[in-house]
Residue, then its C-alpha position, 0 to 999 in steps of 0.5 A: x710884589x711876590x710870585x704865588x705859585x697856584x695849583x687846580x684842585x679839579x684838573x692838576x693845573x699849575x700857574x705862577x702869578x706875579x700879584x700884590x699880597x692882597x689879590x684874590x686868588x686865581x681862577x683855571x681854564x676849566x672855571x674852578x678856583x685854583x689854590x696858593x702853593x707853599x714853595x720855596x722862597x729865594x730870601x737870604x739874608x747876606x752882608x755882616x752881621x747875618x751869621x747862622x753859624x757864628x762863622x766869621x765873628x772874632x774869637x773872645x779875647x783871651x782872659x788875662 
């Protein structure tokens, strides 16, 4: 399950909630629905044959 992290529009409140990708989104203290914020994610992709840069692949082999 991810981590959403959900901000109050009314009163600035900031929560994180651990909820399956289809659960309805947070209700504040103060009673208002809160809104999902976009942060930042932890994935990395890591292991062979994950290179952004083409760092780590064999050099072509030379034409004779």
């Amino acid at each position: 399950m991810p981590i959403y992290e959900y901000r109050c529009a009314d009163c600035g409140t900031e929560e994180e909630a651990l909820q399956p990708v289809d659960a309805p989104p947070l209700k504040c203290k103060c009673g208002k629905p809160m809104t999902k914020l976009v942060s930042r994610t932890s994935f990395a992709l890591k292991g062979r044959g994950w290179y952004s840069d083409h760092y780590g692949l064999k050099p072509a082999a030379a034409k004779s």
